[in-house]
MDTraj code that builds the backbone (N, CA, C; nanometers):
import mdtraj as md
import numpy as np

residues = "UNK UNK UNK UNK UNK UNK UNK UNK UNK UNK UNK UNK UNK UNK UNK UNK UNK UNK UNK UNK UNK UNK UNK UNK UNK UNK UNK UNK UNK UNK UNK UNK UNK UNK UNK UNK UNK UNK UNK UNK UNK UNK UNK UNK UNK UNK UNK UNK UNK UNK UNK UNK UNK UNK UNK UNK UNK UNK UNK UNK UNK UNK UNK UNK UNK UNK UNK UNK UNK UNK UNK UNK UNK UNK UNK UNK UNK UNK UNK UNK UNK UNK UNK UNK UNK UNK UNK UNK UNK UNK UNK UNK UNK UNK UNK UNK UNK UNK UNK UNK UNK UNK UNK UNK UNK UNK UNK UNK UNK UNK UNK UNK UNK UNK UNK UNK UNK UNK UNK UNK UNK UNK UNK UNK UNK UNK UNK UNK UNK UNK UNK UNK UNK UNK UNK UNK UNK UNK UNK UNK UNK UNK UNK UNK UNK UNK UNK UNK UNK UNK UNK UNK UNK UNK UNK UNK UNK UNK UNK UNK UNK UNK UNK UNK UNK UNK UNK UNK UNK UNK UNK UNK UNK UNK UNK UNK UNK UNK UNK UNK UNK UNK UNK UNK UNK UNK UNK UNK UNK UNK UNK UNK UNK UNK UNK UNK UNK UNK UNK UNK UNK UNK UNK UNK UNK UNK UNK UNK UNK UNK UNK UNK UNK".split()
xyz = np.array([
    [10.0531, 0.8687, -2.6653],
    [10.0704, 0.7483, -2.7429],
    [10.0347, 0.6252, -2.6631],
    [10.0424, 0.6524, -2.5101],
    [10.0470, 0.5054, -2.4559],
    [9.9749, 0.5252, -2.3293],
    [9.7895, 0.5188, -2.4035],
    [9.7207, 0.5584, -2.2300],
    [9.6085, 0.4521, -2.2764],
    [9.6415, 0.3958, -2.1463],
    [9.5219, 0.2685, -2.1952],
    [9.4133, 0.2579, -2.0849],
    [9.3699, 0.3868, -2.0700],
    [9.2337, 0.3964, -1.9698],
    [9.1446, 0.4631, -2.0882],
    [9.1608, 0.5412, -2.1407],
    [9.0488, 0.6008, -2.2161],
    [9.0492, 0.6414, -2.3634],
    [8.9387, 0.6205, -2.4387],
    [8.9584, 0.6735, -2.5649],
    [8.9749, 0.8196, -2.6127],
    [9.0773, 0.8017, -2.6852],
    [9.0585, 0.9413, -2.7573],
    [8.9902, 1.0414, -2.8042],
    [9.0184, 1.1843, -2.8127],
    [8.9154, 1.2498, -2.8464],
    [8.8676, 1.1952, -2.9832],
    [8.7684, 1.2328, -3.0178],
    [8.6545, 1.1668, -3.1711],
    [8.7699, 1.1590, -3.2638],
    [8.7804, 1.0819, -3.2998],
    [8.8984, 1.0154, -3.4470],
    [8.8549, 0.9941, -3.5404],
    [8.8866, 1.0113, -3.6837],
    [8.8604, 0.9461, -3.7706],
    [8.9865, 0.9219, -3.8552],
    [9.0919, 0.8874, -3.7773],
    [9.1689, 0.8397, -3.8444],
    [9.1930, 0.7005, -3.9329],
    [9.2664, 0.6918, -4.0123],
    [9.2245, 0.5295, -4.0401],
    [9.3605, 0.4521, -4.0893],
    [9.3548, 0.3435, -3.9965],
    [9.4609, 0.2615, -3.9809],
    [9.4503, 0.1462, -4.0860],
    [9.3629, 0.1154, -4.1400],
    [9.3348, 0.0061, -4.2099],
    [9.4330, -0.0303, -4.3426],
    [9.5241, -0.0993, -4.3997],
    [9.5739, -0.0682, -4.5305],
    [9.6760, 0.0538, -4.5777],
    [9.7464, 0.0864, -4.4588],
    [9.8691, 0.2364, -4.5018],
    [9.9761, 0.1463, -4.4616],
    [9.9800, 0.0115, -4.3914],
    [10.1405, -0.0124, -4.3053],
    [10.2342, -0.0604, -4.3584],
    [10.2102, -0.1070, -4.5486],
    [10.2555, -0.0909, -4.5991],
    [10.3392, -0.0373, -4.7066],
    [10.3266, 0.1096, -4.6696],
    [10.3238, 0.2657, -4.7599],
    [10.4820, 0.2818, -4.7469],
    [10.5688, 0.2738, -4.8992],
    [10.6863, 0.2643, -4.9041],
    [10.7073, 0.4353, -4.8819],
    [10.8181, 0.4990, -4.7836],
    [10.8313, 0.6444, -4.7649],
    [10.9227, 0.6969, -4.9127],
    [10.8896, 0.8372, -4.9215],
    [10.9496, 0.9068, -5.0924],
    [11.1178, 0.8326, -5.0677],
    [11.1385, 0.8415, -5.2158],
    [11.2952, 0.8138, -5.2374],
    [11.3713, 0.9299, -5.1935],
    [11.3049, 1.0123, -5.0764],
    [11.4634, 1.1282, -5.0724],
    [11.4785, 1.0859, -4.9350],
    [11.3879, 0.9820, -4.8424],
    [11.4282, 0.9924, -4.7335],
    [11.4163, 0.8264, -4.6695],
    [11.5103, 0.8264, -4.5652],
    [11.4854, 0.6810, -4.5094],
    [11.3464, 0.6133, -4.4581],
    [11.3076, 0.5414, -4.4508],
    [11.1975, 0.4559, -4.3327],
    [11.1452, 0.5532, -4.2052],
    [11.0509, 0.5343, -4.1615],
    [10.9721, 0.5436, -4.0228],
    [10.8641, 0.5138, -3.9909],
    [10.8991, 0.3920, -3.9538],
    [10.7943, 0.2924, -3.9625],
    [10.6453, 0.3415, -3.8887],
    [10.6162, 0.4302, -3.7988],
    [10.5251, 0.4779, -3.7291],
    [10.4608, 0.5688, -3.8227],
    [10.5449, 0.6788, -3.8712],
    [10.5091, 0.7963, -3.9126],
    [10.4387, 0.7767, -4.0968],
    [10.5391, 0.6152, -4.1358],
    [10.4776, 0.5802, -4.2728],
    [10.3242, 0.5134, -4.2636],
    [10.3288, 0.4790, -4.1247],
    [10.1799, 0.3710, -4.1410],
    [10.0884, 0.4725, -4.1088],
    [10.0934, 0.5853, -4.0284],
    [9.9773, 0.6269, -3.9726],
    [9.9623, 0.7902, -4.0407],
    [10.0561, 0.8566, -4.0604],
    [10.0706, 0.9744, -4.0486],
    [10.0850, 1.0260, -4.2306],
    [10.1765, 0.9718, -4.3131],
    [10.2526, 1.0020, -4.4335],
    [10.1260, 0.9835, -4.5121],
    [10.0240, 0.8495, -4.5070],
    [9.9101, 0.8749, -4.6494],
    [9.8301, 0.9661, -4.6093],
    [9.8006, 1.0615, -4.4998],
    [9.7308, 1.1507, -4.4981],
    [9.7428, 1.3105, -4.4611],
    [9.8951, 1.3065, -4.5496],
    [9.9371, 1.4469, -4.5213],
    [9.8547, 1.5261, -4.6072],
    [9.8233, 1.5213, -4.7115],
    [9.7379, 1.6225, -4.8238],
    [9.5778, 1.6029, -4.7774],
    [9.5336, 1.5012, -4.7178],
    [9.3979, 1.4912, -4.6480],
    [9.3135, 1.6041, -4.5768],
    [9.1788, 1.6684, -4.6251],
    [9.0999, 1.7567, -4.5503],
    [9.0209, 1.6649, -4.4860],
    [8.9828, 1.5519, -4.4387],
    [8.8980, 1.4626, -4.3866],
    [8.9129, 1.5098, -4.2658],
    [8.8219, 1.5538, -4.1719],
    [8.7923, 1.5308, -4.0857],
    [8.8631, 1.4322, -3.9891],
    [8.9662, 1.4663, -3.8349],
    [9.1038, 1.3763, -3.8119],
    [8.9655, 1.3870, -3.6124],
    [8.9693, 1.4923, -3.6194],
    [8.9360, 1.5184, -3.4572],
    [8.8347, 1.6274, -3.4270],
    [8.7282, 1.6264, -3.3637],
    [8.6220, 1.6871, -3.3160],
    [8.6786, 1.7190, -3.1763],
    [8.6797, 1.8622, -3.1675],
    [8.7428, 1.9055, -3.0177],
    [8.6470, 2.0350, -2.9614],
    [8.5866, 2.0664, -2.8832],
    [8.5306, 2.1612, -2.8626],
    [8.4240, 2.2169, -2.8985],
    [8.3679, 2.1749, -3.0355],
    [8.2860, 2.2212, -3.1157],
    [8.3053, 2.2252, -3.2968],
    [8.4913, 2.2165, -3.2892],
    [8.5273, 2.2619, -3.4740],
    [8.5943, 2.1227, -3.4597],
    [8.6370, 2.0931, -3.6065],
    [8.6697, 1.9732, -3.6778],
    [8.7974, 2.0075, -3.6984],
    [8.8885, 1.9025, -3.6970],
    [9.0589, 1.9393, -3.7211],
    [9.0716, 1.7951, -3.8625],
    [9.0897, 1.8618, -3.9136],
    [9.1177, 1.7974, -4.0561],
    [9.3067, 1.7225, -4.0455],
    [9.3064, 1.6009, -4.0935],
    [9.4493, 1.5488, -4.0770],
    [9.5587, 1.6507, -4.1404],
    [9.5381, 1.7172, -4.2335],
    [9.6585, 1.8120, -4.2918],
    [9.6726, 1.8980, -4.1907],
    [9.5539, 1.9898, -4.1062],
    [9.6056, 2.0652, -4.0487],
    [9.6523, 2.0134, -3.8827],
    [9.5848, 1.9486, -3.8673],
    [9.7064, 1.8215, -3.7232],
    [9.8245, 1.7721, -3.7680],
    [9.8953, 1.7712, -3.9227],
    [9.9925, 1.6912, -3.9300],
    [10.0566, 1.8374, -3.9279],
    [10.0027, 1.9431, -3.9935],
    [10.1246, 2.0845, -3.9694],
    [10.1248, 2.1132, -3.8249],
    [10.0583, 2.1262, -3.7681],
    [10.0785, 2.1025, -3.6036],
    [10.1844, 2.0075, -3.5474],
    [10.1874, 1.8822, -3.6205],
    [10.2361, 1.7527, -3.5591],
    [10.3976, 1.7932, -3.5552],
    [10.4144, 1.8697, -3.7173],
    [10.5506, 1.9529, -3.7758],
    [10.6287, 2.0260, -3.7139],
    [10.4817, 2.1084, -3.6333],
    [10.5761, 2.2367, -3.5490],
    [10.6351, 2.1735, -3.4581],
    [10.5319, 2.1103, -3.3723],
    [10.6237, 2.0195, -3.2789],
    [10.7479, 1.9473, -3.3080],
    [10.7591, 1.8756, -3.4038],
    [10.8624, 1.8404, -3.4198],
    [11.0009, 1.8718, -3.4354],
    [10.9459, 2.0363, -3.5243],
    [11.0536, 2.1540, -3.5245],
    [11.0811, 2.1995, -3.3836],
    [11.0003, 2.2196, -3.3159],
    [11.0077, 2.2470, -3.1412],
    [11.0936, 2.1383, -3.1482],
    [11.0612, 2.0084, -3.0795],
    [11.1590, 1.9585, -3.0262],
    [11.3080, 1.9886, -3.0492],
    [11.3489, 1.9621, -3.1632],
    [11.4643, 1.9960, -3.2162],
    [11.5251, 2.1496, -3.1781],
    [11.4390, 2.2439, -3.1789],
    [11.4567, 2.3721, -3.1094],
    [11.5029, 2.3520, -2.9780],
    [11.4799, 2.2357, -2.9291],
    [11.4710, 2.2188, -2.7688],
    [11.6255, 2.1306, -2.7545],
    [11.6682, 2.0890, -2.8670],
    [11.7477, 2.0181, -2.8470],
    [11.7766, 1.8675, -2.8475],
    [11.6611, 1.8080, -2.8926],
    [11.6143, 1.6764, -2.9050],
    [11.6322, 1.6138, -3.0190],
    [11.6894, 1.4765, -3.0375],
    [11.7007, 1.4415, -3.2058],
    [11.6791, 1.3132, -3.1438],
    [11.6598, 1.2677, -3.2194],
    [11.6752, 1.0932, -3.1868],
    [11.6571, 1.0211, -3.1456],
    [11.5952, 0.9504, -3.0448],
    [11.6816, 0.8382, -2.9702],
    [11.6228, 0.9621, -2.7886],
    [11.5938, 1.0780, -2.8308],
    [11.6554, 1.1316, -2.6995],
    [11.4919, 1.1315, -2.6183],
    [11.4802, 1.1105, -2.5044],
    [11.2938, 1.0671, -2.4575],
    [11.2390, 1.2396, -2.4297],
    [11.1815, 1.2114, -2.4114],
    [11.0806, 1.3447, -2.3824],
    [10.9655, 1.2872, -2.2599],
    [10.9529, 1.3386, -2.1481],
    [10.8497, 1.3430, -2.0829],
    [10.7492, 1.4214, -2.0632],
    [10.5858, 1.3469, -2.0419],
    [10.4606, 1.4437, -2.0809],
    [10.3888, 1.4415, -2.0031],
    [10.3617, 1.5330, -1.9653],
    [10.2532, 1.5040, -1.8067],
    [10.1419, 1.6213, -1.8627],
    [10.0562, 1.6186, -1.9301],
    [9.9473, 1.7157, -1.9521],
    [9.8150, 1.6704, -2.0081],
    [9.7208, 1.7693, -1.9927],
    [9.5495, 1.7151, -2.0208],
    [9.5513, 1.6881, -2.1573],
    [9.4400, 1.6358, -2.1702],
    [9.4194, 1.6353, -2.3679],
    [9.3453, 1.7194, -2.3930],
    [9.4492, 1.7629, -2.4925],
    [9.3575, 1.7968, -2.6308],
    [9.4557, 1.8220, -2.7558],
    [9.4140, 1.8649, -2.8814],
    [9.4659, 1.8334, -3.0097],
    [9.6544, 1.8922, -3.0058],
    [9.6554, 1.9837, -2.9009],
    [9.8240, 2.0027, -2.8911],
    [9.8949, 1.9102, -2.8249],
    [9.8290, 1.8130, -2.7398],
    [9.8867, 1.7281, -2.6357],
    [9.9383, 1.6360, -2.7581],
    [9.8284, 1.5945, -2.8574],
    [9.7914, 1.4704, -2.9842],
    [9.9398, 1.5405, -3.0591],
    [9.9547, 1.6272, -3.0807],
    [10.0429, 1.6580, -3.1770],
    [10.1901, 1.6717, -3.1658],
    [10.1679, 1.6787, -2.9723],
    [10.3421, 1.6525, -2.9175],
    [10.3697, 1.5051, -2.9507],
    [10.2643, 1.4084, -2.9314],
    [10.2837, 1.2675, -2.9369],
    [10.3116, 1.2434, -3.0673],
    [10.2600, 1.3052, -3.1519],
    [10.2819, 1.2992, -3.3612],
    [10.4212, 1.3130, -3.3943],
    [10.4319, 1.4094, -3.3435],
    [10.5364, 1.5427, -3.3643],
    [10.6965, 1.4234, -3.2911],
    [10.6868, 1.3836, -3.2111],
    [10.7719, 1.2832, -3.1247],
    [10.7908, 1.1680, -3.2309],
    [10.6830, 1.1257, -3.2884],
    [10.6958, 1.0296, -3.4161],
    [10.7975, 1.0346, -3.5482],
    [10.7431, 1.2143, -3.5681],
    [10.8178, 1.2295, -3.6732],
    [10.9743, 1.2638, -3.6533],
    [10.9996, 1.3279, -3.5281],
    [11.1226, 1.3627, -3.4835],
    [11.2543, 1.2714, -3.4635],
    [11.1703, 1.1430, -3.4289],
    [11.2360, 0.9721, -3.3836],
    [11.2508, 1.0158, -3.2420],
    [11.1723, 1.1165, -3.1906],
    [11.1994, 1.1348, -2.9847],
    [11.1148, 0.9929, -2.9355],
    [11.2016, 0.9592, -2.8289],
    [11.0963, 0.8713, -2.7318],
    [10.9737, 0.9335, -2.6620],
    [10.8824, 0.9099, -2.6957],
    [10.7751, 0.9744, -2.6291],
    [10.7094, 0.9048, -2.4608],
    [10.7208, 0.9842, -2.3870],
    [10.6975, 0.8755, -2.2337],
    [10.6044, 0.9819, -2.1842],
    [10.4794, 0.9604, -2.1607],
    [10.3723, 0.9758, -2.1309],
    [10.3484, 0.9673, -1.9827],
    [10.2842, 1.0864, -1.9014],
    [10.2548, 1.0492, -1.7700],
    [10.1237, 1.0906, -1.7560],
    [10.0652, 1.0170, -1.6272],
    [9.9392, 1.0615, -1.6151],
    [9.9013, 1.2087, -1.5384],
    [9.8819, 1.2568, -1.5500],
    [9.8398, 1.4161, -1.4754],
    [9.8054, 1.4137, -1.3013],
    [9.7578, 1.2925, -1.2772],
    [9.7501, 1.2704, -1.1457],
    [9.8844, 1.2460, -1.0698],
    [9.9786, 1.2098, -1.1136],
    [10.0884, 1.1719, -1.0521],
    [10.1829, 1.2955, -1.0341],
    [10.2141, 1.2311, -0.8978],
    [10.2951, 1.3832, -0.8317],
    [10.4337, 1.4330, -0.8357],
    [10.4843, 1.4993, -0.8235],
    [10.6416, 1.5488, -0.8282],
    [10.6787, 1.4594, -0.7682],
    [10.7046, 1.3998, -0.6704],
    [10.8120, 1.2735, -0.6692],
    [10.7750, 1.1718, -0.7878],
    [10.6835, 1.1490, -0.7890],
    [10.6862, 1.0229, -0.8773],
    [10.7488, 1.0764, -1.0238],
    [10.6712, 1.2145, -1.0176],
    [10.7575, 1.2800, -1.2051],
    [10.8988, 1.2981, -1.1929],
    [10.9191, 1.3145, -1.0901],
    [11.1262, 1.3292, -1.1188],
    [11.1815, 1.1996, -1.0484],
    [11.0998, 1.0959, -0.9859],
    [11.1770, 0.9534, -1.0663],
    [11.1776, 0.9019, -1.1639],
    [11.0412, 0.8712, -1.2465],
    [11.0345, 0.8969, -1.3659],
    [11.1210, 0.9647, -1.4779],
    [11.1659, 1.1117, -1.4664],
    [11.2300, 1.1394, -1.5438],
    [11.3814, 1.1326, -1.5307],
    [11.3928, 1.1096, -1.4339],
    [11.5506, 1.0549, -1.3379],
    [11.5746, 0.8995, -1.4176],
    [11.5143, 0.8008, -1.4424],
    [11.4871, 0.6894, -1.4662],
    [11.5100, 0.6336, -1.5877],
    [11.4390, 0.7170, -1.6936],
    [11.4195, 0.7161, -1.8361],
    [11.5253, 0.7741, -1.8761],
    [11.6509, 0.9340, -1.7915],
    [11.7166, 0.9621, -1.8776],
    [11.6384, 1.0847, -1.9804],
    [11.5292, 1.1354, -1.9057],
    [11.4646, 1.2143, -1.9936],
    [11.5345, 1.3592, -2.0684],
    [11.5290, 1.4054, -2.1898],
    [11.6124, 1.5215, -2.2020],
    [11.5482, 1.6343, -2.2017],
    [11.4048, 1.5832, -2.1769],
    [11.2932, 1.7419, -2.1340],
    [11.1929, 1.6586, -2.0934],
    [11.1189, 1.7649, -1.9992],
    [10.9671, 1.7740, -1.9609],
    [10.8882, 1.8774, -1.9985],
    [10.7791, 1.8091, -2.0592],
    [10.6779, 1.8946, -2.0699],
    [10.5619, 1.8709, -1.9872],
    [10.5035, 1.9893, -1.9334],
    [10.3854, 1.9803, -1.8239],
    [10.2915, 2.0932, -1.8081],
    [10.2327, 2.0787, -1.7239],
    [10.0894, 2.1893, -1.6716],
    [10.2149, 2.3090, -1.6250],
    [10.1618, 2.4445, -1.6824],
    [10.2620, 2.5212, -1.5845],
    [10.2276, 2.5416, -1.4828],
    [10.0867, 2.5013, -1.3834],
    [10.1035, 2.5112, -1.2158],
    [10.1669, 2.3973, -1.2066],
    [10.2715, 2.2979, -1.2571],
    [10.2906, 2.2339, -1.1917],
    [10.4497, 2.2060, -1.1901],
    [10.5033, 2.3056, -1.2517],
    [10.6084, 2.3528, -1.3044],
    [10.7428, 2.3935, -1.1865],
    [10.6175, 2.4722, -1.0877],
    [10.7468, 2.5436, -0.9585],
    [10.7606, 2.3988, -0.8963],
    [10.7041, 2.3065, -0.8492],
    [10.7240, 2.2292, -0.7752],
    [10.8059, 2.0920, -0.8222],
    [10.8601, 2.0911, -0.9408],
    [10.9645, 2.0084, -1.0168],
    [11.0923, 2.0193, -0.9866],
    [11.1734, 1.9165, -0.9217],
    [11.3146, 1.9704, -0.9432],
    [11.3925, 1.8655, -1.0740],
    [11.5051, 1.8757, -1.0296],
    [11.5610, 1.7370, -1.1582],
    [11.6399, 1.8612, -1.2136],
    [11.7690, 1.8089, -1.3149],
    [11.8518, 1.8962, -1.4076],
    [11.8292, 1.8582, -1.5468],
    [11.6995, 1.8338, -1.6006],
    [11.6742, 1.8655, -1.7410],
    [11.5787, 1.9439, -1.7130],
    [11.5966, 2.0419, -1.8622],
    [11.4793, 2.1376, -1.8910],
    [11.3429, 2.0854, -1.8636],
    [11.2525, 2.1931, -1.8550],
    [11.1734, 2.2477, -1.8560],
    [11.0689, 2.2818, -1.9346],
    [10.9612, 2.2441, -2.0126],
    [10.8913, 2.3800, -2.0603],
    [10.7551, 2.3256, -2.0653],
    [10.6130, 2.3893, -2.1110],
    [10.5173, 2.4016, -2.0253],
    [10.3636, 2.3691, -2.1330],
    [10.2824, 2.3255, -2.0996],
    [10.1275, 2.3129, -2.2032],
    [10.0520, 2.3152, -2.1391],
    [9.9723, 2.4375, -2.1355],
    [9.8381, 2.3921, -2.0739],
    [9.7652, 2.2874, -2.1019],
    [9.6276, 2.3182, -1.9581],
    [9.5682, 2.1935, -1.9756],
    [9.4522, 2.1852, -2.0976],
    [9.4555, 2.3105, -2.1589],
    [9.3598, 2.2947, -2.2580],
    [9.4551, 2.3260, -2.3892],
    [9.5618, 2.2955, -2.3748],
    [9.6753, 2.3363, -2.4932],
    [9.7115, 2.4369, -2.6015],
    [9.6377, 2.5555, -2.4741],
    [9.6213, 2.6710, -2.5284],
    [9.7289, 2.7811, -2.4932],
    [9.8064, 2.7123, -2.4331],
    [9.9191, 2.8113, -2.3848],
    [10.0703, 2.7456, -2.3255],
    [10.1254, 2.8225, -2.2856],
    [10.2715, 2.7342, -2.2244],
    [10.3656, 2.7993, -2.2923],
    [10.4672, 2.7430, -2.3002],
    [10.6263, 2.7731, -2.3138],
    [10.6423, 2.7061, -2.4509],
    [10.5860, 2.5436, -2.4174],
    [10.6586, 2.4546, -2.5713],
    [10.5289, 2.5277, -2.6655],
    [10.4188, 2.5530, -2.6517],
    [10.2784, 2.6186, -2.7312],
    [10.4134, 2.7696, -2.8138],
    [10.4506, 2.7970, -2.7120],
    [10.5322, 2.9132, -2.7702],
    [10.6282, 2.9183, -2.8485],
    [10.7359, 2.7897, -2.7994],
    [10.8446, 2.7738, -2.9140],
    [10.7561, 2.7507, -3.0621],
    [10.6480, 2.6636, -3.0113],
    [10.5703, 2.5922, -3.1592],
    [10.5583, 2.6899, -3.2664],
    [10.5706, 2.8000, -3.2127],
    [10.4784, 2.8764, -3.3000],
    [10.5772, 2.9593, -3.3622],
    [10.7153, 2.9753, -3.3224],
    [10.7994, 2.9864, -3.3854],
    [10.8802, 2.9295, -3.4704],
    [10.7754, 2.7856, -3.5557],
    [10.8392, 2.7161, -3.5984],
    [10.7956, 2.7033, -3.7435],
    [10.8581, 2.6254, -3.8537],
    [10.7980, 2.5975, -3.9775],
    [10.6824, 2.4916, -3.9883],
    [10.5919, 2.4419, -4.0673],
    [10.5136, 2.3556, -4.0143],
    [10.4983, 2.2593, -4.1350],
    [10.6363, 2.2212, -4.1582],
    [10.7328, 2.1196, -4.2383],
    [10.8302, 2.0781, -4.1959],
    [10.8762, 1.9721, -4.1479],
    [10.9733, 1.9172, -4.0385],
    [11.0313, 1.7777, -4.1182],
    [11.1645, 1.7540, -4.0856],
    [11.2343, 1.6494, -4.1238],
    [11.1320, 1.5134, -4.0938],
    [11.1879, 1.4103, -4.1667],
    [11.1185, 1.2804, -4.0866],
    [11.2538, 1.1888, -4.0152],
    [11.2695, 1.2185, -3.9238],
    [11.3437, 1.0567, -3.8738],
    [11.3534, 0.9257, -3.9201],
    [11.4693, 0.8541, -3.9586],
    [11.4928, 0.7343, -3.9670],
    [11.4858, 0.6613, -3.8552],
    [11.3618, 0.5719, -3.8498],
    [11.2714, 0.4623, -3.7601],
    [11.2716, 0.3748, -3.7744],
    [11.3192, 0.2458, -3.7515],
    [11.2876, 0.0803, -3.7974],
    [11.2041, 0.0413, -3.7131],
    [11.1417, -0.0752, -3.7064],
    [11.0666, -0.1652, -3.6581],
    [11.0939, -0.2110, -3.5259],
    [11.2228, -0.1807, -3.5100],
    [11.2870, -0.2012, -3.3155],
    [11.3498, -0.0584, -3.2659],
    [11.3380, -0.0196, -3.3165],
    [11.3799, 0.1178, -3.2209],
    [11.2634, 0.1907, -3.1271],
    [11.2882, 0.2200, -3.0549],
    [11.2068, 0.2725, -2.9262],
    [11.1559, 0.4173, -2.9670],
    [10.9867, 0.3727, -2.9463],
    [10.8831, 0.4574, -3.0243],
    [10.8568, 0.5345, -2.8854],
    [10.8320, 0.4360, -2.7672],
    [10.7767, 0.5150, -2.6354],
    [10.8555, 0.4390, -2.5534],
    [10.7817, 0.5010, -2.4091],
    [10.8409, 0.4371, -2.3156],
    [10.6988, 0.4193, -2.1712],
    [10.6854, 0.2779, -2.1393],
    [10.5970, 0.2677, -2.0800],
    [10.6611, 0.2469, -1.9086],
    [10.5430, 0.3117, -1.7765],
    [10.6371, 0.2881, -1.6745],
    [10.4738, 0.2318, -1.5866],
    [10.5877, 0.0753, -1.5692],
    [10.5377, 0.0035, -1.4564],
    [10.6199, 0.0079, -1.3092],
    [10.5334, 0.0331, -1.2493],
    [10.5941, 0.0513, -1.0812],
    [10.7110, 0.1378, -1.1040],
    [10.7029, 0.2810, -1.1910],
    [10.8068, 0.3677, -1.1448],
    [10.9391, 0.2923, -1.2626],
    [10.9117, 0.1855, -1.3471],
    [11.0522, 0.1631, -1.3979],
    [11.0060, 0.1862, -1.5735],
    [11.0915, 0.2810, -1.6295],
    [11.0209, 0.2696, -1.7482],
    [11.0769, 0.1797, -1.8552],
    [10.9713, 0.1345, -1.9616],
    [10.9839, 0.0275, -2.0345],
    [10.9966, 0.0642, -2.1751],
    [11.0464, -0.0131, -2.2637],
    [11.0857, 0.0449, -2.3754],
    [10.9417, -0.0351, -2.4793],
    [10.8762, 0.0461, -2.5720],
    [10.7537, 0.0072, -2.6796],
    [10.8463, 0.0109, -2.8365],
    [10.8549, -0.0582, -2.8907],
    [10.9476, -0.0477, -2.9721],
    [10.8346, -0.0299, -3.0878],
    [10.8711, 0.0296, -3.2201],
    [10.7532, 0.1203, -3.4026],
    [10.6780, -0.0340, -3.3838],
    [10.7062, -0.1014, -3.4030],
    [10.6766, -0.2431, -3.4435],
    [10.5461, -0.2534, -3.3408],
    [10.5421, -0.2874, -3.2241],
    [10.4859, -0.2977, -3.1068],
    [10.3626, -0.2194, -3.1135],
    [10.3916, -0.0406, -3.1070],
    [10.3299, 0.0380, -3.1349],
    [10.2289, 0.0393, -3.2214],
    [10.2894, 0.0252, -3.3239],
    [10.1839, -0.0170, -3.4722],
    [10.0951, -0.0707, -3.4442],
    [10.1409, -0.2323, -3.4121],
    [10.0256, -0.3315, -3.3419],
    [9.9448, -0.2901, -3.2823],
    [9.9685, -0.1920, -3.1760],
    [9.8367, -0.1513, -3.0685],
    [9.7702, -0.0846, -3.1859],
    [9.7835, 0.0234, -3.1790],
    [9.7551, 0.1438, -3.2621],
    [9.6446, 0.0394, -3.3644],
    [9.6606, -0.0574, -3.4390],
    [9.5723, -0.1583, -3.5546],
    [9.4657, -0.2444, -3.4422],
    [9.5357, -0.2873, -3.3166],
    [9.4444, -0.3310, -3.2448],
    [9.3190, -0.2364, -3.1880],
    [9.3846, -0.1468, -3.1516],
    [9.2632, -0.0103, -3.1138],
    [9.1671, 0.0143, -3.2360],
    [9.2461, 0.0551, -3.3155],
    [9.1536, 0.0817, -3.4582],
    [9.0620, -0.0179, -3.4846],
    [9.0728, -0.1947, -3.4918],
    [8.9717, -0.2862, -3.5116],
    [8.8323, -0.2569, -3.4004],
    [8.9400, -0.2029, -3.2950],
    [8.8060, -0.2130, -3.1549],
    [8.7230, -0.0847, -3.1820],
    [8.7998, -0.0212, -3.1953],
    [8.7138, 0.1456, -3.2095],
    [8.5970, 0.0958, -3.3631],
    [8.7322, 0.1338, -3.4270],
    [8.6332, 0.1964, -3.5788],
    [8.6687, 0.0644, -3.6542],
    [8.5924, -0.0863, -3.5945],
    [8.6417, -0.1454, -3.7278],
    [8.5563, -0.1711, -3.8411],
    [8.6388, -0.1861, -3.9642],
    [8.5876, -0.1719, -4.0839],
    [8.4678, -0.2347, -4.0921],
    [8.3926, -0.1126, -4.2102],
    [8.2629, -0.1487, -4.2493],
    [8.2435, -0.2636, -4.3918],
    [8.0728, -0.2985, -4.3740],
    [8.1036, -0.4325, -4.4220],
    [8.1043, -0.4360, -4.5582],
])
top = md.Topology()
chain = top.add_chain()
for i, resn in enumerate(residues, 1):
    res = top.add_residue(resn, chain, resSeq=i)
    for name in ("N", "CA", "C"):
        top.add_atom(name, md.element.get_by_symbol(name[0]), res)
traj = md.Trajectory(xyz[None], top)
């Protein structure tokens, strides 16, 4: 959710005109998951080009689901952060979705950064899991769990709970100030609140893909 060195794999998502999309009458607000995620749950459009095949938004948002059901498998509701230290690709995209729909704090690390710096980090934030590369797994200490994604997000531990999951998941109640991510300058992490988020997320979208004339 919060890497501001490089663009994403090929997107065609579209931010333009959803941020005001009132969520169904059976469930509360989420402000992230209504602007970006909710008008294109029934969508075959074309979401991400990875490898060679096309990932259509319905089938990244049932992905986005499992995860979300994972988390909660894991023990996570709310409010509770999650730390991510792994390569991209469309499972990495869908822990970050999946964190949206769940209401988890999502806190993002870069793959270069080393076991000390990842267990101050997660020492810091209060994290209630890590997810990471499993070579990089033995060399972690800290007393929250554990569990694992490759770097091509083809395997691991959380890849495993996922798949034991439904790929229909609750949505979290989200407002406009509650803490979407968590960003870390010099080792201290910072709170990105739906609101904030959004903004980037519309600012990226003008820069990337903005609308045609």
């Amino acid at each position: 959710m919060h890497d501001h060195t490089d663009h994403p794999p090929d997107c065609g998502c579209h931010l333009h005109g959803t941020a005001g999309d009132d969520p169904p009458p059976d469930r509360a607000p989420n402000m992230l998951y209504d602007a970006l995620f909710a008008p294109h749950m029934d969508s075959t459009a074309p979401l991400l080009s990875w490898q060679g095949r096309r990932i259509g938004h319905a089938k990244f948002l049932r992905l986005a689901a499992r995860a979300a059901n994972a988390y909660a498998a894991a023990g996570l509701g709310a409010g509770d952060v999650v730390v991510v230290q792994v390569g991209k690709s469309p499972t990495a995209l869908a822990l970050c979705a999946g964190a949206v729909q769940a209401g988890v704090v999502y806190l993002p690390l870069n793959p270069a950064h080393g076991p000390a710096e990842v267990d101050q980090v997660r020492a810091a934030s209060g994290a209630a899991l890590l997810i990471c590369d499993p070579a990089s797994e033995p060399a972690l200490a800290g007393d929250c769990p554990i569990l694992t994604l490759s770097a091509q997000g083809a395997g691991g531990s959380f890849l495993d709970l996922m798949a034991g999951q439904e790929d229909v998941a609750p949505v979290a109640a989200r407002g406009p100030e509650d803490a979407a991510a968590l960003c870390v300058t010099a080792g201290v992490p910072h709170v990105v609140t739906h609101r904030a988020e959004l903004a980037r997320a519309r600012g990226l979208a003008d820069l990337w893909m903005p609308p045609g004339p």
